[in-house]
MARVOBA-141097 format. One record per residue (C-alpha): residue number from 1; chain; x, y, z. Coordinates in steps of 0.25 Angstrom, whole numbers. Layout:
BEGIN
<r><k>NUM</k><c>A</c><east>X</east><north>Y</north><up>Z</up></r>
...
end
This chain:
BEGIN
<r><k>1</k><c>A</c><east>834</east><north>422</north><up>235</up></r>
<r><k>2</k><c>A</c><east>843</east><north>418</north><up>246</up></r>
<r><k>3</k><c>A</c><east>835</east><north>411</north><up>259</up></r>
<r><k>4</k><c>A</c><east>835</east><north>402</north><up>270</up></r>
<r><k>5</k><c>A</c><east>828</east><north>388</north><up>272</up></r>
<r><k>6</k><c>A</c><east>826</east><north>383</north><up>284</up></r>
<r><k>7</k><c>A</c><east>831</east><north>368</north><up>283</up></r>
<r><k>8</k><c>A</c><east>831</east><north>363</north><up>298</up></r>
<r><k>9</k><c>A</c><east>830</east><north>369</north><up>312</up></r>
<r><k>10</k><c>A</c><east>840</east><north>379</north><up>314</up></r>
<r><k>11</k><c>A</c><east>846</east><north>375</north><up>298</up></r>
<r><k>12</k><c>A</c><east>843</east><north>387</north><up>287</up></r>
<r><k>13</k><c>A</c><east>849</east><north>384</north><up>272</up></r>
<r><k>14</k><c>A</c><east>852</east><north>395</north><up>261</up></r>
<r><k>15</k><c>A</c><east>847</east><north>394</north><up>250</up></r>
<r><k>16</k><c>A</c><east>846</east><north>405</north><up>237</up></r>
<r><k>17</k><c>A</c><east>837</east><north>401</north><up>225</up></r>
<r><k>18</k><c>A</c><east>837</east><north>409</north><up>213</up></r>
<r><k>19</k><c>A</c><east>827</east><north>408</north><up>200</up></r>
<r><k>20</k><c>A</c><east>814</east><north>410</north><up>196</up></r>
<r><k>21</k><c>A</c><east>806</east><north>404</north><up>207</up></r>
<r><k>22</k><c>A</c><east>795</east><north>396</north><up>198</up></r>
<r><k>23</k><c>A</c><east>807</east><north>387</north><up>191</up></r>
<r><k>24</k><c>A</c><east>810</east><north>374</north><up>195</up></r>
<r><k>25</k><c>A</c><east>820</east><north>375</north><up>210</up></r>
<r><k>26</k><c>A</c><east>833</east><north>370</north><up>208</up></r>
<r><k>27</k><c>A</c><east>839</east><north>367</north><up>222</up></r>
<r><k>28</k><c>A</c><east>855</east><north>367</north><up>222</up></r>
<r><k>29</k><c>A</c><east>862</east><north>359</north><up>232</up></r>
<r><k>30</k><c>A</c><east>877</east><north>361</north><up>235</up></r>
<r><k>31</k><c>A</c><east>886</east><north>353</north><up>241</up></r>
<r><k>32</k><c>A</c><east>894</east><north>348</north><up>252</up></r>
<r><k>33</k><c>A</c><east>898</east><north>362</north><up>262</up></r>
<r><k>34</k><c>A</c><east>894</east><north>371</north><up>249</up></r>
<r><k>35</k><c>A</c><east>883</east><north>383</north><up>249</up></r>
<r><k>36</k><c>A</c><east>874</east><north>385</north><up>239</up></r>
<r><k>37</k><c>A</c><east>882</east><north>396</north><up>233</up></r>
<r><k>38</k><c>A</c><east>891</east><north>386</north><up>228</up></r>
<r><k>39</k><c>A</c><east>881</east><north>384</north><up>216</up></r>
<r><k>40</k><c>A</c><east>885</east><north>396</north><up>208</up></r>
<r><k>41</k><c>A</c><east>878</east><north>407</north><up>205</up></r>
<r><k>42</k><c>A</c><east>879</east><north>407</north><up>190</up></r>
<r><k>43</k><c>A</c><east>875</east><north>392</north><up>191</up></r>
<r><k>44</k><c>A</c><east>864</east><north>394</north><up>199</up></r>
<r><k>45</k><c>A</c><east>859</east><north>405</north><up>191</up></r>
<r><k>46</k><c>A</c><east>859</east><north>396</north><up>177</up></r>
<r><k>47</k><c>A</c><east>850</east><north>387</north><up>186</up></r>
<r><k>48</k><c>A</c><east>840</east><north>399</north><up>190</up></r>
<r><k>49</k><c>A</c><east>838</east><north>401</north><up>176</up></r>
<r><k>50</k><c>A</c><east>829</east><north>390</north><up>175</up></r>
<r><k>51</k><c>A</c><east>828</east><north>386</north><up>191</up></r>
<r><k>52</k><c>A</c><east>824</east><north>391</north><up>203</up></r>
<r><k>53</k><c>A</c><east>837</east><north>388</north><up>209</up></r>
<r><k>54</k><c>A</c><east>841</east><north>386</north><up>226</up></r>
<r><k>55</k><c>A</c><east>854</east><north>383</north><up>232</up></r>
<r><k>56</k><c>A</c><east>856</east><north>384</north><up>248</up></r>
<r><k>57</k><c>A</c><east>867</east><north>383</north><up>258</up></r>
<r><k>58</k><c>A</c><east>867</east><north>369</north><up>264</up></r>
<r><k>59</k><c>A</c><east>869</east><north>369</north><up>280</up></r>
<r><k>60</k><c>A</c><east>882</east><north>371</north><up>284</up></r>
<r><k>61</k><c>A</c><east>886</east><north>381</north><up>270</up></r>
<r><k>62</k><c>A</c><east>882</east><north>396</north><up>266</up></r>
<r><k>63</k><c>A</c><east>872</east><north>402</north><up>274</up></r>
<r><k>64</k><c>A</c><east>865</east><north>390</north><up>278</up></r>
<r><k>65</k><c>A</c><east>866</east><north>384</north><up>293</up></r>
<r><k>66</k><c>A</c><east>879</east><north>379</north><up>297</up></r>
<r><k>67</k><c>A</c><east>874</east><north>368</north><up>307</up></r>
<r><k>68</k><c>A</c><east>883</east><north>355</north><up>307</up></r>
<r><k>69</k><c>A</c><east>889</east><north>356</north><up>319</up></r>
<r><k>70</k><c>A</c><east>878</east><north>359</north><up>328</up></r>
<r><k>71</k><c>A</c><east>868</east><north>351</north><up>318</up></r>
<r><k>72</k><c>A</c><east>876</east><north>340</north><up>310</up></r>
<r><k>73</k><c>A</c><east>868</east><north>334</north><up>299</up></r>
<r><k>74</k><c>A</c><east>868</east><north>324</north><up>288</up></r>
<r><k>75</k><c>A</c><east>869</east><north>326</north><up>273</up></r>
<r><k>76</k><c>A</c><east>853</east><north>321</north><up>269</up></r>
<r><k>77</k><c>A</c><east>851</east><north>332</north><up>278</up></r>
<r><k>78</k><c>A</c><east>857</east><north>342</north><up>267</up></r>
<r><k>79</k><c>A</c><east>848</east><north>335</north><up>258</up></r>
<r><k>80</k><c>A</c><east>836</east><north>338</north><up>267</up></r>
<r><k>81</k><c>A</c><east>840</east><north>352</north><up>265</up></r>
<r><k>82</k><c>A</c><east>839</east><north>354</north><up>253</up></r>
<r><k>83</k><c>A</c><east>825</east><north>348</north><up>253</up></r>
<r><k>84</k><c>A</c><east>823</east><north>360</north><up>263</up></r>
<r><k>85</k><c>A</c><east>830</east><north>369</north><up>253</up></r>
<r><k>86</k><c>A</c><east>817</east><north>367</north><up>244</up></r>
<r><k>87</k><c>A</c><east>807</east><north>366</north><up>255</up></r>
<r><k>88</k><c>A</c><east>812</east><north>379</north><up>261</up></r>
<r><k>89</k><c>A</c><east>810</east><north>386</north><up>246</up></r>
<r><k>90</k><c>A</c><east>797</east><north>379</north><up>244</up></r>
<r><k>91</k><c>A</c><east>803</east><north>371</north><up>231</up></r>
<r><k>92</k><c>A</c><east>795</east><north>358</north><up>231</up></r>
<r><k>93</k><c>A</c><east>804</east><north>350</north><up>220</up></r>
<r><k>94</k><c>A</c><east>817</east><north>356</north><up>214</up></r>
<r><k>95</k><c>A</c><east>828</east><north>352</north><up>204</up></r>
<r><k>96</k><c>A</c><east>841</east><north>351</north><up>214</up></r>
<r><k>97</k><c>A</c><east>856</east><north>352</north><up>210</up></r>
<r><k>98</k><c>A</c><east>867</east><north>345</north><up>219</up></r>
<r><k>99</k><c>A</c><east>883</east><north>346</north><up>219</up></r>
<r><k>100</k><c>A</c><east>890</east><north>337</north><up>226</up></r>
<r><k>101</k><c>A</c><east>885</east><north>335</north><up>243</up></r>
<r><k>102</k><c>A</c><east>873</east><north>343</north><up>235</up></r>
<r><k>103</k><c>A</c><east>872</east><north>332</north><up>225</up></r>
<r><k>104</k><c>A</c><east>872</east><north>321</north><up>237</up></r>
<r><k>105</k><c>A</c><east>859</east><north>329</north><up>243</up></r>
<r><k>106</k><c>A</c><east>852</east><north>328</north><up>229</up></r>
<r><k>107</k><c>A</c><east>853</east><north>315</north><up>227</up></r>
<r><k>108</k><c>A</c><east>847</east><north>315</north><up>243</up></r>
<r><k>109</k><c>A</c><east>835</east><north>323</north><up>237</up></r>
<r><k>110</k><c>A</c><east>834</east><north>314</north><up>224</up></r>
<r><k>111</k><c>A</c><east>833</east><north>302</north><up>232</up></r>
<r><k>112</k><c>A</c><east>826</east><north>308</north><up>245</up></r>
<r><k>113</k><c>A</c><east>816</east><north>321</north><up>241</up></r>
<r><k>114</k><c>A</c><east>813</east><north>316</north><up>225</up></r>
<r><k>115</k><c>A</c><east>801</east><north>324</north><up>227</up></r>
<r><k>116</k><c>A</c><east>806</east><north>337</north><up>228</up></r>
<r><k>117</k><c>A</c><east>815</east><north>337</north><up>216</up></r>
<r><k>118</k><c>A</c><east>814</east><north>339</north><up>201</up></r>
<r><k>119</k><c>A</c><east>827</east><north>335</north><up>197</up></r>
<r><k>120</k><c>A</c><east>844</east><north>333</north><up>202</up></r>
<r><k>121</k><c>A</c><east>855</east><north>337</north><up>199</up></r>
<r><k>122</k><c>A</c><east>868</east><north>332</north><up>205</up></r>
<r><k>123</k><c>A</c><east>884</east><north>337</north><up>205</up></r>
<r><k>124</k><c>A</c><east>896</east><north>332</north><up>210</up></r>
<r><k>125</k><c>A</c><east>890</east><north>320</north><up>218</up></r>
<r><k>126</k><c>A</c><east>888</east><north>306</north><up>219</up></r>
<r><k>127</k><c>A</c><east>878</east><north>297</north><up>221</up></r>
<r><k>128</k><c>A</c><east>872</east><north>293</north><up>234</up></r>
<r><k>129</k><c>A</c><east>868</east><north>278</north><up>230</up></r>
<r><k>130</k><c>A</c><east>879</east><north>267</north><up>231</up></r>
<r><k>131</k><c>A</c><east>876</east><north>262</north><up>217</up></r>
<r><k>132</k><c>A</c><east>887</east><north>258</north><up>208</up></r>
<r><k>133</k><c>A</c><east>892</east><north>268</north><up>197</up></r>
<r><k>134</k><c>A</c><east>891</east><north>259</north><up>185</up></r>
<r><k>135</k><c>A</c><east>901</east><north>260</north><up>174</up></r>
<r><k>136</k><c>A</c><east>899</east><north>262</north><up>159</up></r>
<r><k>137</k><c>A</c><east>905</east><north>248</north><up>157</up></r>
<r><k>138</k><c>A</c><east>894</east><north>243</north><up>167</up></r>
<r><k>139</k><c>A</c><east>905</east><north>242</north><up>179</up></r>
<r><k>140</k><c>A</c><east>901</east><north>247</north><up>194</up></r>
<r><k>141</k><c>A</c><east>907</east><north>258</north><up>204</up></r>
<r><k>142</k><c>A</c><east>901</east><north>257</north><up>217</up></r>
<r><k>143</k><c>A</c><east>901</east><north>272</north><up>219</up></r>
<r><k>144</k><c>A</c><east>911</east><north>272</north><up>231</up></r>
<r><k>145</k><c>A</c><east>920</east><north>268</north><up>222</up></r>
<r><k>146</k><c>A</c><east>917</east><north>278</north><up>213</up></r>
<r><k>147</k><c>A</c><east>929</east><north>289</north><up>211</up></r>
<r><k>148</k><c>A</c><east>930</east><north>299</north><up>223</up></r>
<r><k>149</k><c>A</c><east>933</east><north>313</north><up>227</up></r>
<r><k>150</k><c>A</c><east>946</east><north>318</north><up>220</up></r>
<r><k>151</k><c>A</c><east>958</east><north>315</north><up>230</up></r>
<r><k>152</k><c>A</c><east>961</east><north>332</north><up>229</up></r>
<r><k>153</k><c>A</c><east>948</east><north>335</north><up>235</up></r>
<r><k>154</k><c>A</c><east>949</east><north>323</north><up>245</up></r>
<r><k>155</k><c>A</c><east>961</east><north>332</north><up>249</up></r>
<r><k>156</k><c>A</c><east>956</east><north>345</north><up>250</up></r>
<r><k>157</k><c>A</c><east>944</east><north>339</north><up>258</up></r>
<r><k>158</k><c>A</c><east>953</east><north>333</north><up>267</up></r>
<r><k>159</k><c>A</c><east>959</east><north>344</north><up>271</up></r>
<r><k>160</k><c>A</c><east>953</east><north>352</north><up>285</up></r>
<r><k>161</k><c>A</c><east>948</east><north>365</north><up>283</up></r>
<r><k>162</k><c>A</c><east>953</east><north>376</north><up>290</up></r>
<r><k>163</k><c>A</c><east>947</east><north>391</north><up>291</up></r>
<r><k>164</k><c>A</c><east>958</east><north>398</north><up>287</up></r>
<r><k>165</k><c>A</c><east>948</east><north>411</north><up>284</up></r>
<r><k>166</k><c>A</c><east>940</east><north>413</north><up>272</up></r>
<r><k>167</k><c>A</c><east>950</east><north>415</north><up>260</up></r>
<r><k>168</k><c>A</c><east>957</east><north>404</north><up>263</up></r>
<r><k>169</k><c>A</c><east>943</east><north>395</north><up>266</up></r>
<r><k>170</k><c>A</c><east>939</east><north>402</north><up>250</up></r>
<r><k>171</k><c>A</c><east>953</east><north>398</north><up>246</up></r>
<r><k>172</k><c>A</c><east>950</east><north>383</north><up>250</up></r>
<r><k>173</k><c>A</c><east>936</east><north>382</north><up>244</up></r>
<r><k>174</k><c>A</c><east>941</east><north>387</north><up>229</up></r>
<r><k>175</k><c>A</c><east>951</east><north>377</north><up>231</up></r>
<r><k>176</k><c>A</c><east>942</east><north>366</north><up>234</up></r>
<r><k>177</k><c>A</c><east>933</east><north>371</north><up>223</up></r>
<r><k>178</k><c>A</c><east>944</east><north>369</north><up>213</up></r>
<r><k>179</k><c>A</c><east>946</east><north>354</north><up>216</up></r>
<r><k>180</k><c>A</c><east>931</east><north>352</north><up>216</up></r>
<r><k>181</k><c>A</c><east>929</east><north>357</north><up>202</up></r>
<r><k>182</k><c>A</c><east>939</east><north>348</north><up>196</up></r>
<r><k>183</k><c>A</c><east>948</east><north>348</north><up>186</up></r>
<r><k>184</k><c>A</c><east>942</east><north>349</north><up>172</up></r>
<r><k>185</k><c>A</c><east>937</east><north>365</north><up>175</up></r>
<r><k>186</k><c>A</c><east>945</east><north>378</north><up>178</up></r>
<r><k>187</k><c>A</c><east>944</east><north>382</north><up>192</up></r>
<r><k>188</k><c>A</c><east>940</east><north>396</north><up>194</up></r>
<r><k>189</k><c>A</c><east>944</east><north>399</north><up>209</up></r>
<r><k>190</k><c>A</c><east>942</east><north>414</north><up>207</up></r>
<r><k>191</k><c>A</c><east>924</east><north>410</north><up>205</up></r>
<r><k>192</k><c>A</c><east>926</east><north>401</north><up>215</up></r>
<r><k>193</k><c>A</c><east>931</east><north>409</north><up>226</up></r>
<r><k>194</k><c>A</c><east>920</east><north>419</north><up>221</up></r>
<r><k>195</k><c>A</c><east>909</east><north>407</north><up>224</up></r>
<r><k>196</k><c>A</c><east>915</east><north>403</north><up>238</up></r>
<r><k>197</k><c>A</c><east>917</east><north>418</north><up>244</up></r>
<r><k>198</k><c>A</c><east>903</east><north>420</north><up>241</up></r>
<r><k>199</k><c>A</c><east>900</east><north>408</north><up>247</up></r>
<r><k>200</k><c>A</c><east>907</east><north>410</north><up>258</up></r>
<r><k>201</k><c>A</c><east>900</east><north>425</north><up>259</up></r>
<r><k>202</k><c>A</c><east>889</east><north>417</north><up>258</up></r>
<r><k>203</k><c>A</c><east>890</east><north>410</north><up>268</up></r>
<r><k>204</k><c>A</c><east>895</east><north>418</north><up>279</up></r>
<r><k>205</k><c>A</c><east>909</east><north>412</north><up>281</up></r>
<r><k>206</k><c>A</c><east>921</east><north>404</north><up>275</up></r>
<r><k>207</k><c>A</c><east>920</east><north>391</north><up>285</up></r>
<r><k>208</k><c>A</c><east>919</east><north>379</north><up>277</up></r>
<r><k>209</k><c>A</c><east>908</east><north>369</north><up>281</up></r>
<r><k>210</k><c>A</c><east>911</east><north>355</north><up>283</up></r>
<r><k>211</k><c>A</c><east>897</east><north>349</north><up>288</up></r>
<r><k>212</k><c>A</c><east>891</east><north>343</north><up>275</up></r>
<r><k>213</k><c>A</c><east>906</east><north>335</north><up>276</up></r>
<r><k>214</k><c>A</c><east>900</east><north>330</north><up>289</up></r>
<r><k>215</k><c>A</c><east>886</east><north>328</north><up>287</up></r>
<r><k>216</k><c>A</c><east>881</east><north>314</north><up>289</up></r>
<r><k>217</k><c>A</c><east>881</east><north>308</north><up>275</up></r>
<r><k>218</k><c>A</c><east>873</east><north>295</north><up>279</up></r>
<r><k>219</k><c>A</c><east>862</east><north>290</north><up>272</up></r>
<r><k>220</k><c>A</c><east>863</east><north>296</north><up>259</up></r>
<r><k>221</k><c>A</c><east>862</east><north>284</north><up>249</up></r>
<r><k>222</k><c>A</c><east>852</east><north>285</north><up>238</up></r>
<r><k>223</k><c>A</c><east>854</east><north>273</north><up>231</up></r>
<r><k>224</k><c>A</c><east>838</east><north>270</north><up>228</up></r>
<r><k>225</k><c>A</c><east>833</east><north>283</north><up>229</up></r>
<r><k>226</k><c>A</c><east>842</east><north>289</north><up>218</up></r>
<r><k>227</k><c>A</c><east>840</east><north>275</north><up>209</up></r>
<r><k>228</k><c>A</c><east>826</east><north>278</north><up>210</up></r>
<r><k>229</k><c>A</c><east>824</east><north>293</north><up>208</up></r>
<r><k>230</k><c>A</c><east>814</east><north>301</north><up>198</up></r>
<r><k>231</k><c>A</c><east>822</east><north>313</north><up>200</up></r>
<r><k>232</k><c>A</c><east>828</east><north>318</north><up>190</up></r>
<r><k>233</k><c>A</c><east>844</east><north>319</north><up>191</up></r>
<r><k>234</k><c>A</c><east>856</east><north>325</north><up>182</up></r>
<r><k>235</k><c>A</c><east>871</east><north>320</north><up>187</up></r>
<r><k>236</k><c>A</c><east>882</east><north>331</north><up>184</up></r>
<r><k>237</k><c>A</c><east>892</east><north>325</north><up>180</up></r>
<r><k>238</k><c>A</c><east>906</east><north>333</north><up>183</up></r>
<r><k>239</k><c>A</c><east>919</east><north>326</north><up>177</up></r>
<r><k>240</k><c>A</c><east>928</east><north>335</north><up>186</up></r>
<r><k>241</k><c>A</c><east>920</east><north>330</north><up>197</up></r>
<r><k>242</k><c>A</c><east>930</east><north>328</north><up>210</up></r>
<r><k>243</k><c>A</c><east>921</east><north>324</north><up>221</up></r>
<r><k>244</k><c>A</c><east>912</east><north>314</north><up>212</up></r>
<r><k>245</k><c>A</c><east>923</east><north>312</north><up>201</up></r>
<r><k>246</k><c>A</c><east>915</east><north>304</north><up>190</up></r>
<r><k>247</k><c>A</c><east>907</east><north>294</north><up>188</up></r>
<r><k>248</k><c>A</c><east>900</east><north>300</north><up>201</up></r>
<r><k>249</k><c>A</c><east>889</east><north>307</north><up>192</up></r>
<r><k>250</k><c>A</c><east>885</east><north>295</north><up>183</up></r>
<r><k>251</k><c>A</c><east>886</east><north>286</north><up>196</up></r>
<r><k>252</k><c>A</c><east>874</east><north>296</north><up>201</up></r>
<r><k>253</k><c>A</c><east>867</east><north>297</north><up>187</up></r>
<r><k>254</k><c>A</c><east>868</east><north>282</north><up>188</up></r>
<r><k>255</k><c>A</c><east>862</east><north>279</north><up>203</up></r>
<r><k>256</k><c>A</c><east>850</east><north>292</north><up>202</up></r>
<r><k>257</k><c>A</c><east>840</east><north>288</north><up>192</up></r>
<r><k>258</k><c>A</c><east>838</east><north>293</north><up>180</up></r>
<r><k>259</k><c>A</c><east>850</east><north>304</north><up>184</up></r>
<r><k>260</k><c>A</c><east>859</east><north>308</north><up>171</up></r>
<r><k>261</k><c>A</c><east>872</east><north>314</north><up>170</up></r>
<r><k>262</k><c>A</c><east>878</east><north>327</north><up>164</up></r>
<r><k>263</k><c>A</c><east>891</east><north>330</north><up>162</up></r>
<r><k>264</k><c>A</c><east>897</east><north>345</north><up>164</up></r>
<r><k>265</k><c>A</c><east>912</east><north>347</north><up>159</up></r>
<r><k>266</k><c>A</c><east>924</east><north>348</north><up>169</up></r>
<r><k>267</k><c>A</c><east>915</east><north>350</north><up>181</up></r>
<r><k>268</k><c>A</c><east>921</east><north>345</north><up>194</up></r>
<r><k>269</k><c>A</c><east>913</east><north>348</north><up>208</up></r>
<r><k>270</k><c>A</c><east>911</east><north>362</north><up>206</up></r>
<r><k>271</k><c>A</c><east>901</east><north>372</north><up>199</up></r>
<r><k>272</k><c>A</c><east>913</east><north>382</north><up>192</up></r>
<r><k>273</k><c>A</c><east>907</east><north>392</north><up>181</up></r>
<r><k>274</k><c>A</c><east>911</east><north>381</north><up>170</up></r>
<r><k>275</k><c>A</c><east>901</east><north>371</north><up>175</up></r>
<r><k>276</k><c>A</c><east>889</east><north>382</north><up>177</up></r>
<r><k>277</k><c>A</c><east>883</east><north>380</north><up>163</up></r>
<r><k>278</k><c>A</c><east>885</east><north>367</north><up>161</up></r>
<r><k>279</k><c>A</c><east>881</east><north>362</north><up>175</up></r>
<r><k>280</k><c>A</c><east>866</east><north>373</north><up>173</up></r>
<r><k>281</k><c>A</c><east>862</east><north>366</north><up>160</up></r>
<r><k>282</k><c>A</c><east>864</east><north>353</north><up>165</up></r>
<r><k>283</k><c>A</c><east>855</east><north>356</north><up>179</up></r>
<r><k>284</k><c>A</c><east>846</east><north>364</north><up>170</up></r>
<r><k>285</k><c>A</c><east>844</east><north>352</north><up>157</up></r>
<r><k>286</k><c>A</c><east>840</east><north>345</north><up>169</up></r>
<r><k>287</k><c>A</c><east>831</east><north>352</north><up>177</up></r>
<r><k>288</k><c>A</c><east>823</east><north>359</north><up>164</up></r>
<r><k>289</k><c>A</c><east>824</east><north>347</north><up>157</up></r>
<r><k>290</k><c>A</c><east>816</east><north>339</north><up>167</up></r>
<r><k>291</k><c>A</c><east>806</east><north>352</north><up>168</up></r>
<r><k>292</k><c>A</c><east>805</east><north>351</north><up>153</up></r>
<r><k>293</k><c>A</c><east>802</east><north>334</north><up>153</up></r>
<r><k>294</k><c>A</c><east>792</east><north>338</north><up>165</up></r>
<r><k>295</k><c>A</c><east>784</east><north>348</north><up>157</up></r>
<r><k>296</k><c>A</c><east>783</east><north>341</north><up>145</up></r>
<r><k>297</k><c>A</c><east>794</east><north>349</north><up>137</up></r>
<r><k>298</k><c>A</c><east>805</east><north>338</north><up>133</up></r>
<r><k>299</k><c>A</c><east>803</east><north>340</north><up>119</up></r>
end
């Protein structure tokens, strides 16, 4: 069922949720400039097999205000949204999923709205605490110095971008998509365009958004909070990973308490059809198997 959410004077968020109605929510959280649709379909659907599952359009993507201009705002605001995302559907606590800026807002939720979550799980991302990433030999990274974004993609987000009319903005965005799902996959840029012009369709227009890139990214640190949390968090660990290139995911499993690691083959910073399954039994292991614990049925 597709629907709008009121999030703040004059701000409406999509959001789609799909699943039986009475199993446990299952928020998705996107990242930086993507709609929701960017969680794809046959993922999604894995999940609705045992969740009622929500994604939405952050502001400024898909159908959702695009307000920045007139009303900049911060990043923790994104994160207040998706607090609103469950208030507007009535979900009191819900399992969330975040890839990438995603990932960055539910650590915020972790540390900030404890409460209203049963569990996370986080993609792509890296940890928003300035403790070090300790070694196996005991040695210590601070996390600034831990490896960064791979100089190709540095490149292609250097570059301005110009409306040259829909084709050619669909043409840039397969192309972007292939550096961000690394190297150890095949990239197929035949299903990817298929997602972004229906994303596109979606939306309305091809204009690429550039406000989450300007949004105020102050007072995000949750060093304490995340060293201290009771939620329970699984870290997906992706070795083709170009934006948080490893040992980003164990420096997060090792700063959230509690919070382990699981491995999916040859994924990069993208959800292509080889990572579906892997990526839905992980999530769902997770998520059912803290239902199981809860109810008495780990044996």
């Amino acid at each position: 069922m597709e629907r709008f959410v009121d999030a703040a004077p004059g701000i409406r968020l999509w959001v789609e949720d799909r699943g039986a109605s009475d199993t446990p929510p299952l928020l998705l959280i996107m990242g930086a400039q993507a709609s929701g649709l960017a969680w794809p379909d046959a993922l999604v659907d894995r999940l609705a097999d045992r969740h009622h599952v929500i994604r939405y359009d952050h502001r400024d993507t898909g159908r959702s205000t695009w307000s920045f201009e007139e009303h900049p705002y911060s990043v923790t605001e994104l994160a207040k949204d998706a607090v609103r995302v469950l208030d507007g559907l009535g979900v009191e606590r819900a399992h969330i999923v975040g890839m990438s800026l995603g990932g960055m807002l539910a650590q915020l939720l972790v540390a900030d709205h404890p409460d209203r979550l049963l569990s996370a799980t986080l993609i792509g991302t890296s940890a928003l605490s300035t403790a070090p990433y300790v070694h196996p030999d005991g040695t210590r990274t601070p996390p600034e110095e831990l490896p960064g974004i791979a100089p190709e993609l540095l490149e292609m987000w250097a570059r301005p971008v110009e409306d040259r009319g829909p084709e050619a903005e669909l043409e840039r965005r397969v192309e972007h998509w292939r550096v961000l799902g690394g190297d150890q996959l095949p990239f197929d840029a035949a299903y990817t365009r298929a997602l972004e012009r229906h994303i596109i369709e979606h939306t309305g227009h091809h204009t690429a958004g550039t406000a989450h890139a300007r949004a105020d990214p102050s007072g995000m640190d949750r060093t304490e909070q995340l060293a201290h949390t009771d939620v329970p968090t699984l870290v997906i660990s992706a070795p083709a990973e170009p934006v948080t290139p490893p040992p980003h995911a164990h420096h997060l499993a090792q700063v959230i308490r509690g919070a382990h690691v699981v491995d999916i083959p040859g994924m990069g910073h993208a959800l292509p059809p080889e990572v579906h399954g892997p990526l839905a039994d992980a999530i769902l292991n997770h998520t059912t198997g803290l239902r199981r614990r809860l109810l008495g049925q780990a044996d």
